[in-house]
C-alpha positions as a printed Julia matrix, in Angstrom:
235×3 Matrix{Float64}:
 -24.53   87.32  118.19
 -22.28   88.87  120.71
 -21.34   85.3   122.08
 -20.39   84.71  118.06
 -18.34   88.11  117.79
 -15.99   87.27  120.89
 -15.3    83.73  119.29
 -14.24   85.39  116.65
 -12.14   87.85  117.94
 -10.82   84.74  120.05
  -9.71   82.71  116.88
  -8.46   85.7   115.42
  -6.36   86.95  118.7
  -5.13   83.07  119.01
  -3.99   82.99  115.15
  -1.81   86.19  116.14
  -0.51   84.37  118.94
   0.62   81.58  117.18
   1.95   83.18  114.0
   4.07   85.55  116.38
   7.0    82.46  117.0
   6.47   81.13  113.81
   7.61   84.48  112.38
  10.29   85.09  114.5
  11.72   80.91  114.34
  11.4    82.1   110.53
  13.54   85.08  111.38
  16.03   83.06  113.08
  16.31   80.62  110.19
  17.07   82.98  107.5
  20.48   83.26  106.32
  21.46   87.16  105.77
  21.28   88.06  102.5
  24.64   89.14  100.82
  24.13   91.9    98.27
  27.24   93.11   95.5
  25.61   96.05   94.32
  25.75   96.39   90.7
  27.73   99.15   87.85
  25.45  102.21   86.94
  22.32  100.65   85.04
  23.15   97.22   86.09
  20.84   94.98   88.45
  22.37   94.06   92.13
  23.09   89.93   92.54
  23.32   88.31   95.42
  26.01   86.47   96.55
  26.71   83.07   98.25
  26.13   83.12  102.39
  29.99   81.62  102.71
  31.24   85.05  101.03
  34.13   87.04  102.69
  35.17   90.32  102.31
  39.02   90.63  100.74
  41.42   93.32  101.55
  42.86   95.16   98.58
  45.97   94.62   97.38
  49.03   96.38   98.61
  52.12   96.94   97.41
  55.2    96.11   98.35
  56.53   99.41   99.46
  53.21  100.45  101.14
  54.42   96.97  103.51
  57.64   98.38  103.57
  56.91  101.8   104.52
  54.64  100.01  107.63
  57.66   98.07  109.0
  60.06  100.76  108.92
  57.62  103.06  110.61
  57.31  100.78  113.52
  61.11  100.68  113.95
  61.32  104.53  113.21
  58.49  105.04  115.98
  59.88  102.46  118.35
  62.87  104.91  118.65
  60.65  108.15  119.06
  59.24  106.34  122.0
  62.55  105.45  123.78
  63.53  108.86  123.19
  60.87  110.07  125.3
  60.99  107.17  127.72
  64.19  109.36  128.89
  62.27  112.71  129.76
  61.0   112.13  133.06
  64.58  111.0   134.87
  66.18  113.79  132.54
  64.01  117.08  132.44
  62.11  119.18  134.68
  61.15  121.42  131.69
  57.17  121.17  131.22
  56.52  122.18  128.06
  59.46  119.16  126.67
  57.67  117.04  129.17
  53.79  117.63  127.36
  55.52  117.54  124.09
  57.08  114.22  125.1
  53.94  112.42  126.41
  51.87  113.93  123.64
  54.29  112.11  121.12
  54.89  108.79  123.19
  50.69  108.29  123.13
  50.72  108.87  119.46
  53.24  106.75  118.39
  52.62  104.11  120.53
  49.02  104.05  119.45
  50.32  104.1   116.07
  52.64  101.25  116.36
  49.94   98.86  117.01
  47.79  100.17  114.19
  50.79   99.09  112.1
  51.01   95.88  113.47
  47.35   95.23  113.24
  47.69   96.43  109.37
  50.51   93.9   108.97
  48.68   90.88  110.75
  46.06   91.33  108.81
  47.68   90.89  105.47
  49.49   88.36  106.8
  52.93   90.34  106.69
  55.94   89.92  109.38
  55.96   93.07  111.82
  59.82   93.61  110.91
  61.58   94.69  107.93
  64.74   92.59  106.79
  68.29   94.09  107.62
  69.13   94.26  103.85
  65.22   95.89  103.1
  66.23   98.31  105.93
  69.63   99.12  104.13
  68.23   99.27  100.78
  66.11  102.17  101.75
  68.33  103.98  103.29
  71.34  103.88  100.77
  68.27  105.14   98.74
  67.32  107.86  100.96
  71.31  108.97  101.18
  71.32  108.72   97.08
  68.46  110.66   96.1
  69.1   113.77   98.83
  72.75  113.62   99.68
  71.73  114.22  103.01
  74.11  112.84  105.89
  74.76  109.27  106.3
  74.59  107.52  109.42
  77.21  105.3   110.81
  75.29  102.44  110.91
  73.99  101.91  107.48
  70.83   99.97  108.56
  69.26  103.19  110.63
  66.14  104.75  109.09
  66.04  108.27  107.9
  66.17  110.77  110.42
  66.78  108.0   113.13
  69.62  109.36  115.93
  73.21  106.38  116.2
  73.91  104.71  118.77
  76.29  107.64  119.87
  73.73  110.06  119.05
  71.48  108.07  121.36
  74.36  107.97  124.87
  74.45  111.18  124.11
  71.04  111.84  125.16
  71.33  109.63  128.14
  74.27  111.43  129.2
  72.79  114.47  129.09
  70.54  116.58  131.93
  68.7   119.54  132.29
  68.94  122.21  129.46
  71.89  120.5   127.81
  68.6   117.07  127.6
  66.7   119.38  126.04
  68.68  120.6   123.44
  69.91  117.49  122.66
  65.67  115.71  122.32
  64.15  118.85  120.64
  67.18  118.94  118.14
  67.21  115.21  117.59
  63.45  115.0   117.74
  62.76  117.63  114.75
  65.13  115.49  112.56
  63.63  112.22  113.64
  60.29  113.53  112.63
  62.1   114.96  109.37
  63.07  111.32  108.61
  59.3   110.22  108.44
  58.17  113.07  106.25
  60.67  111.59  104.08
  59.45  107.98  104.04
  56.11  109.25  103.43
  57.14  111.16  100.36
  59.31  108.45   99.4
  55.66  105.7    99.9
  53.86  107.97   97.64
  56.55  108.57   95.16
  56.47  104.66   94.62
  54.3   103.39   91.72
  50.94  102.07   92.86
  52.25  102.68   96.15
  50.57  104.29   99.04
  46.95  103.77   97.34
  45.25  101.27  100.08
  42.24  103.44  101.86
  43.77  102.92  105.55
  47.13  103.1   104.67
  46.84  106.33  102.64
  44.93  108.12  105.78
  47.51  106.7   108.21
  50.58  108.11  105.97
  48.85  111.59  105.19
  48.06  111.88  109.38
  51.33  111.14  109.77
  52.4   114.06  107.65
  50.22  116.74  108.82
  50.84  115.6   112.64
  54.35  115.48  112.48
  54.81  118.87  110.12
  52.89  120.3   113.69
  55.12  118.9   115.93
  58.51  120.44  114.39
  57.14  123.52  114.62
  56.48  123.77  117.96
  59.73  122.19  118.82
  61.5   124.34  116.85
  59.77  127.13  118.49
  60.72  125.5   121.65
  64.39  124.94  120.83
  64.62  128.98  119.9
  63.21  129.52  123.35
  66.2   127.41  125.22
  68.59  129.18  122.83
  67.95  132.45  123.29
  67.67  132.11  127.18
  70.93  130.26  127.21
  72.63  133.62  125.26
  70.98  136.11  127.92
């Protein structure tokens, strides 16, 4: 009897054995299951293995918006490029790297965004002209001398300027220039979600509203900063 149990438990420990790589080759066979979940009350359906996810639609001014941000932070970036040869003041200098991370980070998110959707990473000359003639119409605000700049972006002139410049004089010249660059991109994002159906793509709309709230911090402490100098500079 006991010779007929452990047979038994033999055949049955052996079936295990066996079944163990058929399950798993099993496993390894099956295609994964694609599942669409259905509308409230409706049943789920499964789709085709060859399905790909599609990225929603964008508009035309939420591409927009993403090119001229890359120029308009390409700028931000040379701007602080200049700190370290120009400056000695720490707090500009934090303030500079904190905002040359950012924006640099933020530059390739763009272009990642663009790639993606299979747009070019640079806006057209006449695109880049047509928004800011708009920007100039709509606020009467102070046109640049070269039409094609974006809003808040420093000239050329504006730009030797700061090269020229050391010390204090640097300073004044970056925080002052800064807090309107990062006026000009408050702008564009009020102008994005001002656009019909603009402004609406998930990424896109967290990217645009960070870009708000981040940059609304930064003048403020730069503006803080630049009362500092001032009042120094009068004593």
């Amino acid at each position: 009897m006991k010779s007929r149990l452990a047979s038994s438990l033999m055949l049955v420990a052996t079936g295990l054995f066996l079944s163990v790589p058929t399950s798993l080759a099993q496993q390894k066979n099956r295609r994964p299951v694609i599942v669409q979940p259905g509308a409230p009350g409706s049943p789920t359906r499964e789709l085709p293995a060859t399905t790909r996810a599609e990225l929603p639609p964008v508009s035309a001014a939420d591409v927009q918006f993403m090119q001229g941000m890359i120029v308009h932070h390409a700028q931000a970036v040379e701007m602080t490029d200049l700190i370290e040869s120009h400056t000695d003041n720490a707090g500009v200098r934090a303030l500079g790297a904190r905002i040359s991370r950012s924006q640099s980070d933020e530059i390739a998110f763009m272009k990642r965004w663009l790639a993606a959707r299979g747009q070019s990473m640079t806006i057209a000359a006449a695109e880049m002209h047509h928004m800011h003639h708009n920007m100039h119409n709509s606020r009467n605000g102070t046109s640049h001398e070269a039409g094609a700049l974006m809003p808040g972006m420093l000239t050329p002139q504006q730009m030797e300027a700061l090269r020229r410049s050391r010390g204090a004089e640097f300073d004044r010249l970056f925080l002052s220039g800064m807090i309107r660059h990062h006026g000009g991109a408050l702008d564009m994002v009020r102008d994005l979600f001002a656009a019909a159906g603009a402004g609406q793509e998930a990424e896109l709309f967290t990217f645009a509203t960070d870009v708000d709230s981040g940059q609304r911090a930064e003048i403020r402490v730069m503006q803080n900063m630049l009362e500092k100098i001032n009042s120094k500079e009068k004593r």
